[in-house]
N, C-alpha and C positions, 0 to 999 in steps of 0.2 A: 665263240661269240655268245657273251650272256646276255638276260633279260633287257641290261637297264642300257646295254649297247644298239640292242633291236629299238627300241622304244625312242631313242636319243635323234635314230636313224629313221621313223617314221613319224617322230613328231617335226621332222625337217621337212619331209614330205609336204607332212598337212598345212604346214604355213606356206609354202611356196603353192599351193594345189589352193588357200584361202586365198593369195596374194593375185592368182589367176582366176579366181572367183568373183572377188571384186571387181577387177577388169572388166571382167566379160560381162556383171551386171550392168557397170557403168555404161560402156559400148551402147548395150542394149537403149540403156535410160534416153543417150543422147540421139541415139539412131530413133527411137520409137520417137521421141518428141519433135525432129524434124521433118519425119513421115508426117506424124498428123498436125503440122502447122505447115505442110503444104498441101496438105489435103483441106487446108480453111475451116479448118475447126477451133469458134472464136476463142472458146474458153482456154484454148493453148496460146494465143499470140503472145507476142514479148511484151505485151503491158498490162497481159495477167501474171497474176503470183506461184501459175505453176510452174515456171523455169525454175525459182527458186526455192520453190518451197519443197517441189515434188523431183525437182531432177538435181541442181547443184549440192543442196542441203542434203540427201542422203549420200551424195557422193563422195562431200567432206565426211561426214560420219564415220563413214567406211575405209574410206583412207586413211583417218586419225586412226579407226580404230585397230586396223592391223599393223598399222607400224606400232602402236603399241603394246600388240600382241606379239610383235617379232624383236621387240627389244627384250622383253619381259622374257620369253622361250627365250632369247642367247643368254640371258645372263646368268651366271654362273654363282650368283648370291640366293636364288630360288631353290627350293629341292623339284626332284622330280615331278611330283604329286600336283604340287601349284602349278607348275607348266602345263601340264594335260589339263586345268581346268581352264587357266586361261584359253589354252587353245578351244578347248569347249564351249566356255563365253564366246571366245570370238566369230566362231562359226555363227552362235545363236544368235547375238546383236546381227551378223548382219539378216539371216534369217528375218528376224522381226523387222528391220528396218524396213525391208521389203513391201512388208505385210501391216504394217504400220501407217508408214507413209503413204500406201496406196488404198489401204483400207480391207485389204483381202485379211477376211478373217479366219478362214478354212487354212491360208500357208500358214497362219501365227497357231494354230493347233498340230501344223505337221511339223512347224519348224523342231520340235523334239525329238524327234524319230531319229535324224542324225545325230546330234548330243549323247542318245542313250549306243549306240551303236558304238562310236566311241568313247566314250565310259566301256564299254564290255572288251576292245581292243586293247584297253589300257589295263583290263582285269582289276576294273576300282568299283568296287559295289556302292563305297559312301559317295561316290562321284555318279553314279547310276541313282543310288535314291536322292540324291539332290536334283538332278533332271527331272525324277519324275514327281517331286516333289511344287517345283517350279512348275512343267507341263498345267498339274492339275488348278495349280494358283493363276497362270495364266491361261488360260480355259475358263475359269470363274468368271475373271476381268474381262472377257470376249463374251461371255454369258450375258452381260451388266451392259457392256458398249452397246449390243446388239440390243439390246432391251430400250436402252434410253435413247440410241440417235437412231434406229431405220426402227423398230418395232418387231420385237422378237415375235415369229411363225413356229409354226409346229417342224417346217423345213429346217430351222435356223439351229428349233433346238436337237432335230434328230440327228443332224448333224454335227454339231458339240456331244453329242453324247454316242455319235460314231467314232468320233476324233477322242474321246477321253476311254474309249475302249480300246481304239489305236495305241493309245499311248501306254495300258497297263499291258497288251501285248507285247509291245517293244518292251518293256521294263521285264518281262518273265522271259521274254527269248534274250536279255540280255546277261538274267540272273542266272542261265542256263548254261550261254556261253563261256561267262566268268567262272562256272565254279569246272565245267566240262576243261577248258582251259587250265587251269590251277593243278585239276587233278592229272594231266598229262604232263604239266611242266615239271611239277613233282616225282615223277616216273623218267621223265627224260633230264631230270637233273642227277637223279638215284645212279641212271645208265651210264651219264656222262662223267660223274665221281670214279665210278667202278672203271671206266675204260680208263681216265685219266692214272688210276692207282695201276692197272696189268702193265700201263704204255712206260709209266714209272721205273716199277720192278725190271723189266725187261732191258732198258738203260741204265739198273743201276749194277754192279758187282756185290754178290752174293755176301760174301764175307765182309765188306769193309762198310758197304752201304755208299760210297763214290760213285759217281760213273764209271759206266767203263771204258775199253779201246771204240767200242761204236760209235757211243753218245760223245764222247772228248769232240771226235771231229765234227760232230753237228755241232756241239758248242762252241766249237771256237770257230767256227764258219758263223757261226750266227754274231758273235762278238765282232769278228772283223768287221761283219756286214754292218754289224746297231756302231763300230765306231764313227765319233762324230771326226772332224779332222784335227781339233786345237786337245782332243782328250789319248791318254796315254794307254796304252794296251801292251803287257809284259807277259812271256809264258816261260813258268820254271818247270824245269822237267829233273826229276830225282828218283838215286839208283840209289838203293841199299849196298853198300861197301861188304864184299866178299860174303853174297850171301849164298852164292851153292856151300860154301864150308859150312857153313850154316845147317843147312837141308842134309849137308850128308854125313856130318858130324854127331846133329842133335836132332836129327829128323825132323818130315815135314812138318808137323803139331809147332812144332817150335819156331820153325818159320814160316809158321800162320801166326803166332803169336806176336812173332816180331813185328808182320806188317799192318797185325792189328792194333798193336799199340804205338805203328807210326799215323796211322789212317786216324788215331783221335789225337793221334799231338797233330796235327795239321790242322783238324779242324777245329781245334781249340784253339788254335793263331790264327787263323782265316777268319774275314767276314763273311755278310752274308752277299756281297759282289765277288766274291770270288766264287769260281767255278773248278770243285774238286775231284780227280780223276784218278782211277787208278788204270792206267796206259796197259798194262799187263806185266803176270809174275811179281818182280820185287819194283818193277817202275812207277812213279808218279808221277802226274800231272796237276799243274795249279797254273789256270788263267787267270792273272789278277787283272781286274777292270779297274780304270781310272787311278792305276798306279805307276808312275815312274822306273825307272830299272834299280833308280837307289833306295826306292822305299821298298820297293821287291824284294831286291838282298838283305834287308833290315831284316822284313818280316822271316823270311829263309832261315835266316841267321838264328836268328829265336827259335824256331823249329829247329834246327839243328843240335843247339846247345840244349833245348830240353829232351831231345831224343835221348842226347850223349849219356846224360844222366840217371838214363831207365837202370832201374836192376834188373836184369832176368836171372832167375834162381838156375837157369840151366848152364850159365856160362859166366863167368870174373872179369871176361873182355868187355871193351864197351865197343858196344857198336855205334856204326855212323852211318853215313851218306853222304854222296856226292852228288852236286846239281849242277847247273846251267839256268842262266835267264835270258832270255831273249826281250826286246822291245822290239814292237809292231814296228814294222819300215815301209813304206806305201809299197806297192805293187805287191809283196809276195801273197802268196797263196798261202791256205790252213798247211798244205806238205811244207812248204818249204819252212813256214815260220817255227812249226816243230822240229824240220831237221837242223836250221838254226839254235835251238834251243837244247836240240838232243844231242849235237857233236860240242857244245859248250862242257855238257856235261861229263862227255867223254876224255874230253880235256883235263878236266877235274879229278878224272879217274886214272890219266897218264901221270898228272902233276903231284900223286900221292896221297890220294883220294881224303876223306874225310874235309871237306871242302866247297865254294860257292866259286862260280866264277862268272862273270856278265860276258856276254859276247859283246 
């Protein structure tokens, strides 16, 4: 599970957690204004302008504004970076709206503490000094408001300049976070390389660099499982033709040679969807994904013919191989579809080897 899958998975989060934010403000808005217009308090009734100015009007706001944060986050034309800002924006609009429309100036000084918290989640420092960038510019604006409409006190301004202390607080425990962060995930990425390369090596076969008999059957367990139903799934399984005369003619060296220079003519006809194995001794295995039986035996074929043509300096014979292909057939199992493929092979080997045969 990387970075940009965590992040994918918590910026789903945050819009569904704004989307229930919104909500619950609104709730509030309409609950609070029907409390106090039946407690007869004039300046609420329905033919003053605070239903609309102070309650519908921020709740359109709010609504427009997250559906447009929730379209913006799905879409798939964005990079990552511009999502997490939007989602950032959107938290903050509605923060301000809050704090705007009702006039509370102390929430539009806190409303950044959250922005920067996320900014340090997302590990974006240029998305943390734009918050705190903004914080200080509106702090100014709240500095100015208070001056011009109520008349700025010694209260008003200790308090903006508690809130603009707040906020370079949050910006150093954010810059703390993000780099605290970075340098772990660098360390747990270094880890996850390394285990990924021992999990490798341990799945592959020493000499060839193939899988081996362990990993084949996870692999092709895991193919059966990713296939879809309308796509094709074929497994060739191949036996080097008379190769103990081989080993005990021209010794093992020689038939390491041999299956070393079948192990790169296979991989030199294979894609990179095919999945290459060596099953054990002189046996192979090749799952080809998304191929039919007849384009299976094509490609085989071609492997074949360029095996036949090797020189070994140790022998005048040419050597071969015989295979078997099987095609995926619903219900069987990873056993069965290999011994499908492996007594094809066998057949191959009764019928005078040197040869392909499809089950």
């Amino acid at each position: 599970m990387n970075n940009n899958f965590l992040q994918d998975t918590f910026r789903r989060q945050l819009t569904n957690a704004h989307a229930l934010t919104v909500l619950t403000i609104s709730l509030f808005e309409i609950i609070g204004y029907i409390i106090f217009v039946n407690l007869g308090i004039e300046q609420l009734s329905l033919q003053n302008n605070y239903l609309r100015i102070k309650v519908i009007l921020p709740i359109l706001i709010n609504v427009i504004n997250h559906i447009i944060a929730r379209i913006l986050t799905n879409s798939s034309k964005l990079k990552r970076r511009q999502k997490n800002t939007i989602i950032i924006v959107a938290a903050l609009v509605t923060s301000l709206i809050v704090a705007v429309f009702h006039k509370e100036y102390a929430v539009t000084g806190c409303a950044f503490v959250f922005p920067m918290v996320l900014s340090a989640t997302f590990n974006d420092k240029r998305l943390l000094n734009t918050c705190l960038f903004s914080s200080v510019f509106i702090l100014l604006c709240t500095l100015f408001a208070l001056r011009y409409e109520k008349g700025l006190n010694l209260t008003s301004f200790l308090n903006l300049i508690v809130l603009f202390g707040f906020s370079i607080i949050s910006y150093l425990c954010g810059i703390v976070s993000i780099n605290f962060s970075r340098n772990n995930s660098s360390t747990i990425d270094a880890q996850a390389q390394q285990n990924n390369m021992l999990l490798d090596n341990v799945q592959r076969d020493q000499m060839t660099g193939l899988y081996n008999h362990n990993a084949f059957y996870h692999q092709l367990k895991s193919a059966i499982d990713d296939k879809k139903e309308d796509e094709d799934l074929c497994l060739a399984v191949i036996d080097v033709d008379d190769f103990k005369f081989i080993n005990d003619t021209y010794g093992h060296d020689r038939g390491d040679e041999v299956l070393l220079t079948l192990s790169k003519i296979i991989k030199k006809h294979c894609s990179k969807h095919d999945v290459l194995c060596r099953y054990g001794g002189e046996e192979f295995a090749i799952i080809l994904k998304h191929q039919n039986i007849s384009s299976a035996h094509k490609k085989l074929l071609s492997i074949l013919n360029d095996f036949k043509t090797q020189n070994f300096f140790f022998t005048e014979k040419i050597i071969t191989f015989s295979a078997g292909i099987a095609d995926y057939r619903d219900g069987l199992s990873e056993n069965d579809f290999f011994a499908l493929a492996d007594q094809t092979m066998y057949q191959a080997k009764k019928e005078g080897k040197n040869r392909i045969l499809k089950a």
